[in-house]
C-alpha positions as CSV (number, residue, x, y, z in Angstrom):
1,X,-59.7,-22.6,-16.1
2,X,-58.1,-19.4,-16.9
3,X,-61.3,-17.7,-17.5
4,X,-63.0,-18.9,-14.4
5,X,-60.3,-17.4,-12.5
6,X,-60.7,-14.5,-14.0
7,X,-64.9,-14.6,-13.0
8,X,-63.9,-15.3,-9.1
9,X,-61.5,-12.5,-9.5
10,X,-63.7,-9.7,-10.6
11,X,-66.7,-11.5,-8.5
12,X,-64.1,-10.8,-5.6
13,X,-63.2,-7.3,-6.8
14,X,-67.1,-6.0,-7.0
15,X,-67.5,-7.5,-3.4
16,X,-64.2,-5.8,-2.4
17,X,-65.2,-2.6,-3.9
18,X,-68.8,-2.9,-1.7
19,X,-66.7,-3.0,1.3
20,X,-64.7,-0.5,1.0
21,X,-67.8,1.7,-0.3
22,X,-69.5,1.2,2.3
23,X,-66.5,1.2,4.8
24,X,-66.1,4.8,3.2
25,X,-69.5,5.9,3.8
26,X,-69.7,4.8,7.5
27,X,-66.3,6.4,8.2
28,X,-67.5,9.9,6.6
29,X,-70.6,9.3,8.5
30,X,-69.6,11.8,11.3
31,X,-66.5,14.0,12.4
32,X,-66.2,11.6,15.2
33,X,-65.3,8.7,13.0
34,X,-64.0,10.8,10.0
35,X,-61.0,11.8,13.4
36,X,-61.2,8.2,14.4
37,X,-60.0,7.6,10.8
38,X,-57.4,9.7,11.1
39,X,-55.8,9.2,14.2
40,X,-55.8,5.7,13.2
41,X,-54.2,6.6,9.9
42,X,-51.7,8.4,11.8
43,X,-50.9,5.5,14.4
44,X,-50.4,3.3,11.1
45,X,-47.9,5.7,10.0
46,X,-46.1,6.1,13.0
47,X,-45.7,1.9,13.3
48,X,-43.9,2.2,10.2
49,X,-42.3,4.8,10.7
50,X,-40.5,3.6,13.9
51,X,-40.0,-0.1,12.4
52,X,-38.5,1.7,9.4
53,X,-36.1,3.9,11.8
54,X,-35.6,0.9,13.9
55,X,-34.6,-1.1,10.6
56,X,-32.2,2.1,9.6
57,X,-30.4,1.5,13.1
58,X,-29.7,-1.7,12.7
59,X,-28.1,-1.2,9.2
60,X,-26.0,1.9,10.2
61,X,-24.9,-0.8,13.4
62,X,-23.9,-3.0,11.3
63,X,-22.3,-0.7,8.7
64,X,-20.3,0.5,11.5
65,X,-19.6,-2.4,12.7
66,X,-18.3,-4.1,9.7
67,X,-16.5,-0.4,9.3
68,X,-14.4,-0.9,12.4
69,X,-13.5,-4.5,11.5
70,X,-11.9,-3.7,7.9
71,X,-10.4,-0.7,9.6
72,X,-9.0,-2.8,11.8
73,X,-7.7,-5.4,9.7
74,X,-6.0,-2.7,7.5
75,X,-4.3,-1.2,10.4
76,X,-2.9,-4.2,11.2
77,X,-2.1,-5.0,8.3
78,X,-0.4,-1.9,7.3
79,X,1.6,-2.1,10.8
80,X,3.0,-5.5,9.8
81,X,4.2,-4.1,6.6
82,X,6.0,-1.6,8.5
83,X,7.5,-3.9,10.5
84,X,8.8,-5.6,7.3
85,X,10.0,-3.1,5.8
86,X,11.7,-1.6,8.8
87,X,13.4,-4.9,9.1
88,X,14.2,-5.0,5.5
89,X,15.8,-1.2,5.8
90,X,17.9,-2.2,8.3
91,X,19.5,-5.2,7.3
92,X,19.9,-3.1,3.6
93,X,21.9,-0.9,6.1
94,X,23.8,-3.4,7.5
95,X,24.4,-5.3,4.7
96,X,25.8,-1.5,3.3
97,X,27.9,-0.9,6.4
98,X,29.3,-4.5,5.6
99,X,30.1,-3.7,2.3
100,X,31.6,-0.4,3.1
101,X,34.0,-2.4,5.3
102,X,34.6,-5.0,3.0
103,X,35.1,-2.3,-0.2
104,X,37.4,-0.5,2.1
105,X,39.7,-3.4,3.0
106,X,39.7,-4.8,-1.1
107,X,40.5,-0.5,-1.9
108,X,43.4,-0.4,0.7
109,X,44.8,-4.0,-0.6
110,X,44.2,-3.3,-4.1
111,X,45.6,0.6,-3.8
112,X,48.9,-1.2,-1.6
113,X,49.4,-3.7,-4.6
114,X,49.3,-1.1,-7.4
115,X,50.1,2.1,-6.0
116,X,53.1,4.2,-8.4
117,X,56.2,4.2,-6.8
118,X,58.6,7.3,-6.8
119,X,61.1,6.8,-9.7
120,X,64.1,6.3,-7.9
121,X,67.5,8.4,-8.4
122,X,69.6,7.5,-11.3
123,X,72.0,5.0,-10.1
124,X,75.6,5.9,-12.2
125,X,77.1,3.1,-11.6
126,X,73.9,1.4,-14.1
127,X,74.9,1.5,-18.0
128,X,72.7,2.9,-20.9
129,X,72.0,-0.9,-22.0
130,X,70.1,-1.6,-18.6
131,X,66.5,-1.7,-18.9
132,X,65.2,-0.4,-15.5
133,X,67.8,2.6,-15.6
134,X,65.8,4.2,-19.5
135,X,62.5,4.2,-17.2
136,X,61.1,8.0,-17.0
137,X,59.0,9.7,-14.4
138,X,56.5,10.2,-16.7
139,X,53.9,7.5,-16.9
140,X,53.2,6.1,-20.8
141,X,50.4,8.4,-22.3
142,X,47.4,5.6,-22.1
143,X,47.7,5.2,-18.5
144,X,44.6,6.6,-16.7
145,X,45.0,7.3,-13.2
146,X,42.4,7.5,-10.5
147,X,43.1,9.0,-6.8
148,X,42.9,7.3,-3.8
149,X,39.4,9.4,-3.0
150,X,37.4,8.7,-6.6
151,X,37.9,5.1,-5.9
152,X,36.6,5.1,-2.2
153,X,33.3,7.1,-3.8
154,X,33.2,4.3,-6.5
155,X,33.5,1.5,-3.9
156,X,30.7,3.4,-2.0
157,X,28.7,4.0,-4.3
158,X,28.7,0.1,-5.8
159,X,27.8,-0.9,-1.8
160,X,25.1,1.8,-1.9
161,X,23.3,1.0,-5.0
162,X,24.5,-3.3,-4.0
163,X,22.2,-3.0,-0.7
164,X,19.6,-0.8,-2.6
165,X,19.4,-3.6,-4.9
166,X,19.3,-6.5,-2.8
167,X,16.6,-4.6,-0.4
168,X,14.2,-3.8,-3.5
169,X,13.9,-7.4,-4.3
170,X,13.2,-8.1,-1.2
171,X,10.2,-5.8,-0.9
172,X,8.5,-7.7,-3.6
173,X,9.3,-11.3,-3.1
């Protein structure tokens, strides 16, 4: 079977090649078909040409087209992200404010409770055997003290880096 399909094929191809012998002889039988040839030739080329262009515009449209709509989705993506994270900076703000407040209040009630009092005059009506009359102005020497304004930057600092904290989790649920 093989091999008679190979007979019709090369029976087809010596009939093919007559025709397009002879189709080559009558065509270079005068200039006037030798330029019918050509503009004929040319007209071919041209159809493709403009189906080819034609088949160019439709995949640059649709390029574009499918261009515009991930632009579009990523811009409105990216502008509801903003809108998160704007509304996550400023609750991390107000929760800071808050804690600012609340800091200052603790500071003020923790600073009324422990605050050194002024040694108070020798009294000479106390004896030598009292205790509270042998204290000394001078605190013991492992007592660390810390002003008033190093621990309002401590509290604020601990607020700070408390909202910072609680607004990066946030970000990245």
């Amino acid at each position: 079977m093989l091999f008679t399909l190979l007979f019709h094929a090369l029976g087809w191809l010596r009939w093919g090649r007559a025709v397009v012998a002879s189709g080559f002889s009558w065509a270079l039988g005068s200039a006037a078909r030798i330029w019918a040839v050509v503009a004929l030739c040319a007209m071919v080329v041209a159809i493709w040409q403009n189906h080819r262009s034609r088949d160019f515009q439709n995949i640059a449209q649709q390029t574009q087209s499918a261009f515009n709509a991930a632009r579009l989705q990523a811009e409105t993506t990216r502008r509801a992200a903003e809108a998160r994270y704007r509304s996550l900076a400023h609750e991390a703000d107000h929760t800071y404010a808050q804690g600012i407040a609340e800091g200052d209040a603790r500071l003020a009630a923790y600073i009324a409770a422990h605050r050194l009092q002024p040694a108070a005059k020798a009294d000479p009506a106390r004896t030598a055997q009292d205790p509270s009359a042998q204290l000394s102005d001078i605190p013991p020497a492992e007592t660390v003290l810390a002003t008033m304004s190093d621990m309002k930057i401590c509290d604020a600092n601990y607020a700070y880096a408390a909202a910072a904290h609680e607004w990066a989790i946030r970000l990245n649920p």
